[in-house]
N, C-alpha and C positions, 0 to 999 in steps of 0.2 A: 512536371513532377513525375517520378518513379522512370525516370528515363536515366539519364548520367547523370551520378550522383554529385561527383565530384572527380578528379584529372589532380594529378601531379608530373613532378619532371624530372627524370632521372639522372644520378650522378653527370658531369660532365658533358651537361646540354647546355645551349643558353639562358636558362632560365633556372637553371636545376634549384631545388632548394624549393622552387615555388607549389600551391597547391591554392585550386581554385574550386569553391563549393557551390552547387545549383543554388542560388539563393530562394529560388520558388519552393523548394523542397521544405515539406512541416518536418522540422529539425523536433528531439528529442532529448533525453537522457535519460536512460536506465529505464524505457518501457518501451512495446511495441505499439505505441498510440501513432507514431510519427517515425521517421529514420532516424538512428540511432546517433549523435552527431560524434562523439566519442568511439563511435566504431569504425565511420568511416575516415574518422581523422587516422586514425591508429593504422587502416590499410595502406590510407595514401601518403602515410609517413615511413610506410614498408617502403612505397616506391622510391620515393627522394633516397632511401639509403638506399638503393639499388634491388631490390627486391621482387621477381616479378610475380603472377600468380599463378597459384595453387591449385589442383586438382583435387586437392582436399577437405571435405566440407566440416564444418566449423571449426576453419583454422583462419586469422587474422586477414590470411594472405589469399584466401577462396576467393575466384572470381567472380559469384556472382552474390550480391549482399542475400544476407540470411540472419535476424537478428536473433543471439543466444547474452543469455548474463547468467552470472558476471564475466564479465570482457577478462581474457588473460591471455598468454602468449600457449600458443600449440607446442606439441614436441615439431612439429613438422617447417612452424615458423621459427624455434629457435635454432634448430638446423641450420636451416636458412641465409640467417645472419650471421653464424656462424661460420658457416662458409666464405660470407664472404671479408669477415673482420675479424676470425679468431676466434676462441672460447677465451671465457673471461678465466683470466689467471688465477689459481687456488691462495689464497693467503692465509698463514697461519695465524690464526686468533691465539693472542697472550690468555692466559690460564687468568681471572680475575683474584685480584689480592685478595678482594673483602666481599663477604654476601653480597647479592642486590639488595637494595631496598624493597622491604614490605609491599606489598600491592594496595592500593586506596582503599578504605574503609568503605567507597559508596560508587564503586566503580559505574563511567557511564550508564552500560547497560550490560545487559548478560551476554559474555563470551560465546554462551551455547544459545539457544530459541528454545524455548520452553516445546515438552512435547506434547503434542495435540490431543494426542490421545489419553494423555493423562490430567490436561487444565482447562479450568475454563477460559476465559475471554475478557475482556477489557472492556471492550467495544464490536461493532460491524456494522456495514454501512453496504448498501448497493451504491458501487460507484461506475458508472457507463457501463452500467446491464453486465457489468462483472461483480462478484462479492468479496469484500475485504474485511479479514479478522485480525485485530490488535490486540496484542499482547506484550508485556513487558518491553516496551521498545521496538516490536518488529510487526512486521505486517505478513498475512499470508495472501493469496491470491486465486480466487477460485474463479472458469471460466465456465463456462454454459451450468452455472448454479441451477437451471432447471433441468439440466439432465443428465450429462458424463459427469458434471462437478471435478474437471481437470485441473489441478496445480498448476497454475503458471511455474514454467522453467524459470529458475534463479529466486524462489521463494522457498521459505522465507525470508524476507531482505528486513533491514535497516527499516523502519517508516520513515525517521529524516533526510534518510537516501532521493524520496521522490517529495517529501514534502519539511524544508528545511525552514527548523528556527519551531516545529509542532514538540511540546513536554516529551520524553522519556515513555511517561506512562499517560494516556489519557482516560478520560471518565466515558466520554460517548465521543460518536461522530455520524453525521448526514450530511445527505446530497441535497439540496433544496431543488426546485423548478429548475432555474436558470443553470444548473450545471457545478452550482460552485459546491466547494466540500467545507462542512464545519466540522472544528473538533473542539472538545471540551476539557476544561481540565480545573478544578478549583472550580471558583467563580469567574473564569477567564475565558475566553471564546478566542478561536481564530480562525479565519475563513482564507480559501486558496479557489483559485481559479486554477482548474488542472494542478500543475504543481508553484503557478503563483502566488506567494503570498500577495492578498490583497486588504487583508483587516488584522487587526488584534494583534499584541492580547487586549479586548474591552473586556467591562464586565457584565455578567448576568441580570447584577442587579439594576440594570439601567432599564430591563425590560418588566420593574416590577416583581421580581422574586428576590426573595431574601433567604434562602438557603444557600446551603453550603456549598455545594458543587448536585453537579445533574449525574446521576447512574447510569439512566438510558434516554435515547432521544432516536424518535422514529418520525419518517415523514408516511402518512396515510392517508390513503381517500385518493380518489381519480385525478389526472392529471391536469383536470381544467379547474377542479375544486377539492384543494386539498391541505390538511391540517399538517403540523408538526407538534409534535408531544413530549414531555418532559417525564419523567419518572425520573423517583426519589422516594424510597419507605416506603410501598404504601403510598403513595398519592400520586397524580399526574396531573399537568398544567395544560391548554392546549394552546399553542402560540400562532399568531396572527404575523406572517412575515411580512405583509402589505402595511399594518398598522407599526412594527417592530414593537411588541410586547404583548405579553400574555393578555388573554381575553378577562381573568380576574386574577387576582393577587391570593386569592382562597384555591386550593386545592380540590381536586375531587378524589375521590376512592375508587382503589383497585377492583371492586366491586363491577363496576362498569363495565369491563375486560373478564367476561365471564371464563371462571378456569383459568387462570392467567395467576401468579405466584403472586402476591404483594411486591417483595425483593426479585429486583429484574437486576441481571447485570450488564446486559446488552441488548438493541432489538433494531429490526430492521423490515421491509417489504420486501417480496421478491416480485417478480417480472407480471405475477399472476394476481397480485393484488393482496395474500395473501401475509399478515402480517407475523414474524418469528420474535417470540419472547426470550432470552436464552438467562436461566441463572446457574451457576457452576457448570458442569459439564453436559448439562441438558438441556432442552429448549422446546417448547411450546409452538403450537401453529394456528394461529387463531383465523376466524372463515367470515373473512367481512361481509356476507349476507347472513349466516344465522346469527355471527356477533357471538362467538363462542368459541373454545377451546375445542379442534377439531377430535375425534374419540383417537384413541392409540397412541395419545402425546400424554406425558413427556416423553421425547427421546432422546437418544446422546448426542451431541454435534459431531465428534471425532468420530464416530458410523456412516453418519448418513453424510458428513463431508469431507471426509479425509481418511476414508477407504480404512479405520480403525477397525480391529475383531469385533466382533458385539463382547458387550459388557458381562 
């Protein structure tokens, strides 16, 4: 692995047309977790069409892999091709007789990404010691969350881009122990390994709760003995993932969560143990040794994560 990715074979060889991939290589899509498999396909499909590479970095045809999203073609690789098969012939589009048709009353999702600086959140979750915020269909990507808090390049993306077949809009989501990600939505749960779906949609109520959907859901406490929580109004559940259901069907009070709002719309741990409340554009940092709302909080998320003006 990380040695030759993959080989192709150039027009008018014996084999030409062929391309052969490392099979040891942790293959990907649309993240830098593994090699990108859609990226290197896309170079070694440069070759077969005669393509050689490129002294130019992030362009399809760069010789040496460097993974950027979204994948699209360079000016430097359409050149390229062009050189060696033409530019594609201009054709005249006929003038349309009749309007288009109306746009869909409930379209997918939003053409544009809501902006950060002006909404709140959906959900957030630490996922592999990175932090991901959901909103309206799309995900953002934040990396060293405890310090530069850097935008992953090619965010905000799609969420069903890395995790397909999860709602539009979710309610919450967490990482449990083993790695896996749950997301929330309704009364509905669905769990992925990385980006494999491996469960759901189940429901909630199998685990004993009979409300409507979950607001926020945090995993907390050290990593050899650690809870998961539910919020909803004013109240939280703490769930038992070895027994699969809530420890009682009765609720406790926000009270407990000293400083902490009633109405959470999302929450999460960071690296430091330190848990984050977030409702509307603000959020909360609570200090798992005094068990209390740290002083100076609330603050805005689009500040302290996404490099916004202050308020």
């Amino acid at each position: 692995p990380g040695g030759i990715l993959a080989h192709a074979f150039f027009p008018k060889t014996h084999r030409q047309g062929d391309i052969h991939f490392d099979y040891d290589e942790s293959w990907t899509l649309g993240n830098h977790m593994g090699t990108d498999l859609l990226q290197v396909a896309a170079h070694e499909f440069g070759h077969v069409l005669g393509l050689q590479h490129s002294r130019k970095p992030k362009t399809i045809m760069y010789e040496y892999y460097s993974f950027f999203y979204p994948l699209k073609l360079s000016e430097d690789d359409k050149q390229g091709i062009q050189y060696l098969y033409g530019a594609q012939p201009q054709v005249q589009v006929p003038l349309p007789t009749s309007p288009p048709p109306p746009p869909p009353l409930y379209p997918e999702t939003n053409d544009i990404p809501p902006d950060v600086c002006e909404t709140g959140f959906d959900a957030a979750s630490m996922i592999r010691g990175e932090l991901f915020f959901f909103k309206a269909g799309y995900v953002w990507r934040i990396r060293d969350p405890a310090g530069s808090k850097h935008l992953e390049s090619g965010y905000p993306a799609l969420a069903s881009r890395h995790w397909k077949g999860i709602p539009e809009k979710i309610d919450a989501a967490f990482e449990d122990k083993s790695g896996n990600i749950w997301f929330f939505k309704g009364q509905n749960f669905w769990v992925f390994d990385a980006e494999t779906h491996v469960r759901g949609p189940e429901s909630i109520r199998t685990w004993g709760l009979s409300i409507s959907r979950i607001q926020a859901a945090l995993r907390w406490g050290h990593d050899s003995n650690y809870n998961t929580y539910f919020f909803k109004s004013g109240s939280y559940w703490r769930f038992d993932p070895r027994q699969n259901r809530v420890e009682s069907i009765h609720p406790r009070r926000m009270q407990d969560w000293s400083g902490i709002p009633d109405d959470v719309d999302a929450a999460f741990r960071d690296i430091h143990g330190y848990a984050h409340f977030i409702r509307g554009r603000q959020y909360w940092k609570f200090d798992p040794v005094g068990m209390n709302s740290l002083e100076g909080y609330p603050r805005y998320v689009g500040v302290d994560f996404f490099g916004c003006e202050h308020e």
